[in-house]
C-alpha positions as CSV (number, residue, x, y, z in Angstrom):
1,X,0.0,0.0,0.0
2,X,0.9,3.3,-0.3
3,X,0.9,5.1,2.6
4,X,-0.5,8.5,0.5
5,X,-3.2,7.1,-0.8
6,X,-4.7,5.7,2.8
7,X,-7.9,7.0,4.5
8,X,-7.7,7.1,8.3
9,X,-10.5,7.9,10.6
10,X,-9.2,9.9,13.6
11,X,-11.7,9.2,16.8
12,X,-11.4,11.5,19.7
13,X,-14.0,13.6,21.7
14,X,-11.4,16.9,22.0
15,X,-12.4,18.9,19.2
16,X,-9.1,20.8,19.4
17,X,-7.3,17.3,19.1
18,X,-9.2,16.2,16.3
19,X,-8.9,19.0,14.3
20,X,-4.7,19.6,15.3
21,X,-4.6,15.8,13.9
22,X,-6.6,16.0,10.9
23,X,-4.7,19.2,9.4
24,X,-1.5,17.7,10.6
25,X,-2.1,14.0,8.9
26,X,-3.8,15.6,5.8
27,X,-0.5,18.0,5.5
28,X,1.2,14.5,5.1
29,X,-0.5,13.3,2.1
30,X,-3.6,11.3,3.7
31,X,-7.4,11.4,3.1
32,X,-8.9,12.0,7.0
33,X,-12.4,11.5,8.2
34,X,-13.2,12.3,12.0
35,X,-15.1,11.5,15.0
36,X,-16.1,13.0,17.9
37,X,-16.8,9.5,19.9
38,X,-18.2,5.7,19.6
39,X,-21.4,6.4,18.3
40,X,-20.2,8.7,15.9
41,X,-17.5,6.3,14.3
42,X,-19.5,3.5,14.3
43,X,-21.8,6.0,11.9
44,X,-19.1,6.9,9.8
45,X,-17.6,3.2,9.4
46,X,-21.3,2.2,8.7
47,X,-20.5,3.8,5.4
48,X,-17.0,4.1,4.5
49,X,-13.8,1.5,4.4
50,X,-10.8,3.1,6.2
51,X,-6.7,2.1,6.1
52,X,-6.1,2.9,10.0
53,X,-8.1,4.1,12.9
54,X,-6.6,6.5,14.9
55,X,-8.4,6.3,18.4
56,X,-8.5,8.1,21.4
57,X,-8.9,5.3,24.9
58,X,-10.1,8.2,27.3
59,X,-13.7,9.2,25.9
60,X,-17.0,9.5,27.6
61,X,-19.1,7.1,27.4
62,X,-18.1,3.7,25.3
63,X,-14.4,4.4,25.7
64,X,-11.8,3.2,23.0
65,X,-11.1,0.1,24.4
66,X,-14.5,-1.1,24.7
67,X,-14.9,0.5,21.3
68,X,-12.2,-1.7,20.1
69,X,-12.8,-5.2,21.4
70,X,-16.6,-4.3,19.1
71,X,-14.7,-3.5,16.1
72,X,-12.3,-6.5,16.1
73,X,-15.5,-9.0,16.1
74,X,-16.4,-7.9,12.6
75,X,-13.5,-5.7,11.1
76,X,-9.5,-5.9,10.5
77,X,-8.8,-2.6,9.8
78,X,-5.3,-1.6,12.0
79,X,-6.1,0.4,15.4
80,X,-3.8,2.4,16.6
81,X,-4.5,3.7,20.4
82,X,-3.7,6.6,21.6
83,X,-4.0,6.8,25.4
84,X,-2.8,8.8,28.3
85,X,-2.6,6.5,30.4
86,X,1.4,5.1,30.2
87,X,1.6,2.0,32.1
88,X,2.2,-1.1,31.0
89,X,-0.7,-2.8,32.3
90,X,-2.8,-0.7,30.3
91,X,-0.6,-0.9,26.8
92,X,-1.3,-4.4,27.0
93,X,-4.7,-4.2,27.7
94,X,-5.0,-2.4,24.2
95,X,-3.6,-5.0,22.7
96,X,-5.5,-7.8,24.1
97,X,-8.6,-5.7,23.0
98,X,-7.1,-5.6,19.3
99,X,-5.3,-2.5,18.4
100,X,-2.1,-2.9,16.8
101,X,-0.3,-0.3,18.2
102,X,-0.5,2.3,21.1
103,X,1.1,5.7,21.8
104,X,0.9,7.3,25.2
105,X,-0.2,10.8,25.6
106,X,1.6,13.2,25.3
107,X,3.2,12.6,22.1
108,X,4.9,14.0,19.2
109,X,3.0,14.7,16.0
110,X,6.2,13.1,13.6
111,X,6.1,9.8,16.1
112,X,2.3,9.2,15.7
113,X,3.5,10.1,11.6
114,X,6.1,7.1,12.1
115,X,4.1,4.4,14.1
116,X,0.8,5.3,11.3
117,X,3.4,4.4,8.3
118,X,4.5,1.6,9.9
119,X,1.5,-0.4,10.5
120,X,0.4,0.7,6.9
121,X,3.9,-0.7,5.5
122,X,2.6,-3.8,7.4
123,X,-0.5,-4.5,5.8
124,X,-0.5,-7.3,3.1
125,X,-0.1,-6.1,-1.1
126,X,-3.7,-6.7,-2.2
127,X,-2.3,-6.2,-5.9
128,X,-1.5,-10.2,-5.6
129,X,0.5,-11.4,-8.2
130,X,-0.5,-14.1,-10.6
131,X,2.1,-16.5,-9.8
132,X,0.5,-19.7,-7.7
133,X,0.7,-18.7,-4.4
134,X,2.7,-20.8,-1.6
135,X,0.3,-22.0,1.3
136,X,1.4,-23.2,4.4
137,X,-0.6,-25.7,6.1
138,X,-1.7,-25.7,9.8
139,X,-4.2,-28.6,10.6
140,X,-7.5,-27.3,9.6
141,X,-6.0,-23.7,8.8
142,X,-4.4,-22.6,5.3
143,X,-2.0,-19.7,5.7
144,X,-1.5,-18.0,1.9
145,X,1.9,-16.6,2.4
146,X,1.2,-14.6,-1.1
147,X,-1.7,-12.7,0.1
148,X,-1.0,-13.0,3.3
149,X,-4.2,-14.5,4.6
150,X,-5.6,-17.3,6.5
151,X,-8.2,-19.5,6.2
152,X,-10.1,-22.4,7.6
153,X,-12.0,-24.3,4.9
154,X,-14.0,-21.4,3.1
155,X,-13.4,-18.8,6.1
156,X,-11.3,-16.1,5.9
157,X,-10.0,-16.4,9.7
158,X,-9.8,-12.5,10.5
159,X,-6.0,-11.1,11.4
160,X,-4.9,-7.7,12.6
161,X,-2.2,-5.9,10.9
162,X,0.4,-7.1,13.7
163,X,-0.7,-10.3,13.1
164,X,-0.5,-10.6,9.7
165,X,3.2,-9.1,10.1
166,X,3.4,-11.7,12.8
167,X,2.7,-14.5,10.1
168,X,4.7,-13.5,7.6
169,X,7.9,-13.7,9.9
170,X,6.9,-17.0,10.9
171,X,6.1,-18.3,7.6
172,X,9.5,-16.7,5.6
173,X,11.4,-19.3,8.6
174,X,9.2,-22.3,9.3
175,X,10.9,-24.3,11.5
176,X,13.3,-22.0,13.2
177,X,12.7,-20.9,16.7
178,X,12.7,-16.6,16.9
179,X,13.9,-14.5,20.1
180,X,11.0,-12.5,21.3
181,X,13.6,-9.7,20.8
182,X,14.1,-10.7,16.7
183,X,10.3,-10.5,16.5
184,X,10.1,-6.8,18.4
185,X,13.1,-5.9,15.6
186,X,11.3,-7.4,12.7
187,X,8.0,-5.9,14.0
188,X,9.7,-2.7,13.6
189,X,9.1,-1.4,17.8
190,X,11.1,0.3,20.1
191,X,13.4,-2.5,22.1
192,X,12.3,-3.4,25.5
193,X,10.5,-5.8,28.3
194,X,7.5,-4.1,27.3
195,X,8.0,-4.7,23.6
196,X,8.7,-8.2,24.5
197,X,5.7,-8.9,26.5
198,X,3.6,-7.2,23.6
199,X,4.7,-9.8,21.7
200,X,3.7,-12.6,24.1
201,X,0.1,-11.2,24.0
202,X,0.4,-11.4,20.0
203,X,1.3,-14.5,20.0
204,X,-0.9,-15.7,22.2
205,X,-3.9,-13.7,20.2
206,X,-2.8,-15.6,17.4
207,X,-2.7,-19.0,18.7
208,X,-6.5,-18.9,19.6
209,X,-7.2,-18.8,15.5
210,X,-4.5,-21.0,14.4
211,X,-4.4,-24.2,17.1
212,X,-7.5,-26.8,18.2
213,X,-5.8,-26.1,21.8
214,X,-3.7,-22.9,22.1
215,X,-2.8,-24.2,25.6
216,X,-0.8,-27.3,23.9
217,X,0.3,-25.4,20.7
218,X,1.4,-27.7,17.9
219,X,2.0,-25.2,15.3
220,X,3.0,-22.2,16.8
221,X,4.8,-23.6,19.4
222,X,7.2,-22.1,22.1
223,X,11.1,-23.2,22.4
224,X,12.8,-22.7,25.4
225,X,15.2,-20.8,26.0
226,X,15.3,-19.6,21.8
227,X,11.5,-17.9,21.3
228,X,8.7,-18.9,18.9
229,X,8.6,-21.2,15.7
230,X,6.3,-21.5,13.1
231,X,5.7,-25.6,12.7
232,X,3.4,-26.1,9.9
233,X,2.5,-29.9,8.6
């Protein structure tokens, strides 16, 4: 994709905000819609298909997170929070909701510019080439490593953008075991414990839709003292 041609929807119930972030991401080449809080967006996504969500976590009423773990039952468009709450706790409580990313309040405009591109460089080439594509295959699931989608029999199993970064790491080593610190590198985050337990919470997200029993993983299994490795049949 091409990061100029996306369509975000910004979500956040400070006018000021909203308006500082549209001019600022618009400056930057993107189409931007706004909302002023859940009920709102939910109207606007009722009738339009965005690239990224950009959305606030401290809102009256249904809050981002809450706003979130709704989306992610029906849609697979990336999330990026944006939350002023710092702790770790709560970053990986975003992510367990869904969202692909989070950045703490305050912040500077060019970083939310950075972390927006990155997701969107993230996000599988829908202009699939013609060539037969490779599939990998995990029990019941198929994982197309061309498009960069999963499915089990005729479902398209639903993956966030991390995820689908996620299995594309996995898939380009099958059978070698990756450092939770590779996968922050490859992910393209920051380095650190929190990064790293990010990743745990990924992985564990994405075991749920790939294994009969994410408990006993067989495909995505964990190697001690190495990381994570992709075991497909």
């Amino acid at each position: 994709m091409n990061e100029l041609d996306a369509h975000l929807l910004v979500v956040d119930d400070d006018e000021r905000i909203r308006s500082l972030l549209k001019k600022f991401l618009m400056r930057h080449g993107f189409l931007v819609s706004t909302a002023r809080d859940a009920a709102h967006a939910r109207r606007v996504l009722a009738g339009l298909e965005f690239d990224l969500i950009v959305l606030d976590v401290m809102m009256p009423g249904e809050d981002g997170m809450a706003l979130t773990r709704s989306l992610r039952e029906s849609l697979q468009t990336p999330i990026l929070l944006l939350t002023a709450k710092g702790e770790t706790d709560n970053r990986i409580e975003g992510l367990e909701a869904g969202a692909d990313d989070y950045l703490p309040k305050p912040f500077e405009p060019k970083e939310l510019l950075l972390r927006i591109n990155a997701i969107l460089r993230r996000m599988p080439d829908t202009s699939a080439a013609d060539a037969a594509p490779k599939v990998l295959s995990l029990g019941v699931i198929r994982y197309d490593m061309e498009r960069g989608e999963m499915w089990q029999g005729d479902d398209l199993v639903r993956l966030t953008a991390t995820e689908v970064q996620l299995m594309k790491i996995f898939a380009a080593q099958p059978g070698v075991a990756l450092s939770r610190s590779k996968l922050v590198e490859e992910l393209g985050r920051d380095r650190g414990q929190a990064q790293e337990r990010a990743v745990d919470v990924q992985i564990t997200r994405l075991r749920r839709k790939i294994e009969s029993d994410p408990k006993q993983p067989q495909y995505l299994q964990t190697v001690r003292g190495a990381g994570y490795m992709l075991a497909p049949d």
